[in-house]
Structure formats: C-alpha cells, structure tokens
N, C-alpha and C positions, 0 to 999 in steps of 0.2 A: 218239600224236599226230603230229603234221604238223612237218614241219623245214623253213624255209625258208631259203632262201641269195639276198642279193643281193650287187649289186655284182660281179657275177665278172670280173674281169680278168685276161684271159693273154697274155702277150707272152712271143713264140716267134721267136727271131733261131736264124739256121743260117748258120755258115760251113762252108768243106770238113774242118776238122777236129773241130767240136764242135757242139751243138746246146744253148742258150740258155733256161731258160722260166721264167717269172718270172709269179706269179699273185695273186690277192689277193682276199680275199672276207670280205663280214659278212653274220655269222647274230643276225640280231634275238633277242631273249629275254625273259623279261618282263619285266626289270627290265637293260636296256641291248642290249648288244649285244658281240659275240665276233668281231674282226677277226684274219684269217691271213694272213699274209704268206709265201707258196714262194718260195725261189731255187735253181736246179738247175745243171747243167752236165752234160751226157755228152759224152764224148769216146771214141772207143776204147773199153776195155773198161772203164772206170770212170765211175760217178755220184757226182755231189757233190751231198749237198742241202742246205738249210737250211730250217726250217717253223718261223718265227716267230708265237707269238700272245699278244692281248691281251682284255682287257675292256673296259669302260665303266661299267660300275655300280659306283652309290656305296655299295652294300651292301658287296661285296668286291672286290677285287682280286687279279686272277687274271693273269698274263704269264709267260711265262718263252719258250725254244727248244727246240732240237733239232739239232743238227750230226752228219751223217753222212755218209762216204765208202764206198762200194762197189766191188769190182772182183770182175769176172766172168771165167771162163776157162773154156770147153768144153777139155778134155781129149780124146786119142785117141780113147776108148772112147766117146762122146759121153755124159759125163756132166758135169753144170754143178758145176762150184768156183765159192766165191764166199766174198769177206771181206768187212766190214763192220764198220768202225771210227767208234763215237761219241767225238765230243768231250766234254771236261766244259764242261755249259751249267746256267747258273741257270733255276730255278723260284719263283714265287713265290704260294702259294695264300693271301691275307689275309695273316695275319701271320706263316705258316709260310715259311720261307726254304728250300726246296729244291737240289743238287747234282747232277744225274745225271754218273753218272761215267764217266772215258774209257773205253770198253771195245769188245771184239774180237767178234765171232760169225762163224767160220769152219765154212763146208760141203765137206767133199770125200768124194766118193760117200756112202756113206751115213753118217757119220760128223758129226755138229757138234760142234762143241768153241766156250762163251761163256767168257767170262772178263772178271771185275770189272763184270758188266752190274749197276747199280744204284743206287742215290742213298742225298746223306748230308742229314743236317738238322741245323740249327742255326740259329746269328744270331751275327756277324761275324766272328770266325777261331775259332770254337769250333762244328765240326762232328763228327758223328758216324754211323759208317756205319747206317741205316736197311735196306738192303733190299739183299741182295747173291746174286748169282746164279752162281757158277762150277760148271764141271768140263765133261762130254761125254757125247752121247746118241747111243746103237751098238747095233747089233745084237751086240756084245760084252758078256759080263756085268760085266768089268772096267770098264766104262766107268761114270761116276754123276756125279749130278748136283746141285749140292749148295745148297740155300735157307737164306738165313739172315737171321733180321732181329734182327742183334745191336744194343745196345742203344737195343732199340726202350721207347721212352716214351707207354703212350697219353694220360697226359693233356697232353703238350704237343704233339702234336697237336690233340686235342680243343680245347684255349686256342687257338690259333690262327683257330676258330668259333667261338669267344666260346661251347664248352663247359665250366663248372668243375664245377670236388667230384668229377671220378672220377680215380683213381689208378692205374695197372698198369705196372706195371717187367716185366722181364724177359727171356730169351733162347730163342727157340727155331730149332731150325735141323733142315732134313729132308733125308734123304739119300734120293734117289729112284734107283730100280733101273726100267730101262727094256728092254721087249722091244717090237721095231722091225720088222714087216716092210713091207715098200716094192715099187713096182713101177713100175719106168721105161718109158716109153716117149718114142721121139727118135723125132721128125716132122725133115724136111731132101733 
C-alpha cells in the first residue's frame, strides 16, 4: 500500500563551522498517527544525531529514541574509517519497556568490529539483556561474530500485546563465520 507523510518540516541553519537540521514529520495510520522528531549537527568530520518518535493511538503506545555520534576519516590510501557510537535510549512498545544500549560499530578498511549493539527489557531497575551483538566481520577467518539473545522470555514479550498462555524461556546464541570480498572504488 501507499505511505503517506505529512507535515514535513526542516530547518536547516549553517554557520562556518557546522551545519544544523532539524526535521519533523507525521505519518497518519489507521488508528492515529507516528510523529518524528531529527536533530543533527555536522561539523568537521563528525555527525551527531537524534531521531525522536512517538504515537497517538489509544490502542498502544509506541515512543522511544535513538542517539548516535559518527566520525568519519579518509585515510591515505582513500579508504573511509568511521565510528559510530549509540547512546543508551529508552523504547517503549505498549507495556514492553525497552533499553537499546550504548554501543560502538567501527569500520576500518575492510574490517568492522560492533560491540554491546543491542537492547535490554524489563520494567523499573530490573532489566535483562535481550538481544546482543558483539565481535568483527573480516575477510579474516579469525574474525566472528557473535548473536545472542540471552535471556530471552517470549511470553513477556508476547504480554506486552495483550498475548497470554504461551511460554518459551531460553538461550540461544550463533557464532557466524563470515567470508567478505569487497571492492572499492574512490571517485575525487
């Protein structure tokens, strides 16, 4: 089907050292509406962003963030390095209380390395990691990547949609072996 977007506003300030944009938009739906809120900065060789969003529907309630900082570096050889650091920001799907947590994703030449990318769930200091993503992905065999969604609960998930009666505990976690070939090319 058809997605529509209204309201779009972007405010776009530029001094001599940094570039400013600030945007906002609702996406109608059938039962309310999905408002976004960007705030960015570039400056030099770094982005800062922010991508705030919300709901309106009295069915559920949906908000949480996003906080992330990037910095970029061409290298001699022209190939792009770049970090990328999230903040920890609250999620909140209905009555599910979401964590995404601080974490790194570093590229240098062909090489990435994430570490701690993922989220914890719970409800008030009692959180638990859900979904976690570490290690690094190379054209090296040594290199691996590692998925784990330690304990994961699905039926408090499922409760959180007003699903009951299903039960499943448990841990699983995959170790992924990755072969990478890649091909640059630098325009300049």
């Amino acid at each position: 089907g058809e997605t529509e977007i209204r309201n779009v506003n972007i405010d776009i300030h530029n001094t001599n050292s940094s570039l400013n944009l600030e945007a906002n938009a609702v996406m109608p739906m059938q039962n309310g509406k999905f408002i976004f809120d960007i705030k960015s900065e570039v400056a030099s060789d770094s982005i800062n962003a922010n991508i705030a969003f919300r709901n309106d529907s009295a069915q559920m309630n949906i908000n949480g963030e996003l906080d992330a900082i990037a910095h970029l570096q061409m290298t001699n050889t022209g190939e792009l390095n770049s970090y990328l650091r999230f903040s920890q920001t609250p999620i909140n799907i209905g009555n599910l209380q979401l964590s995404f947590l601080p974490a790194t994703v570093t590229n240098q030449g062909n090489r990435t390395t994430i570490s701690n990318f993922g989220f914890l769930a719970g409800r008030g200091r009692m959180y638990n990691r859900y979904l976690g993503i570490d290690g690094a992905i190379s054209e090296q065999p040594q290199d691996t990547l590692n998925i784990s969604f330690e304990n994961a609960r699905l039926a408090y998930i499922l409760r959180s949609f007003d699903i009951n009666n299903i039960s499943a505990t448990g841990r699983w976690r995959y170790q992924a072996y990755t072969t990478i070939t890649t091909t640059r090319s630098i325009h300049g």
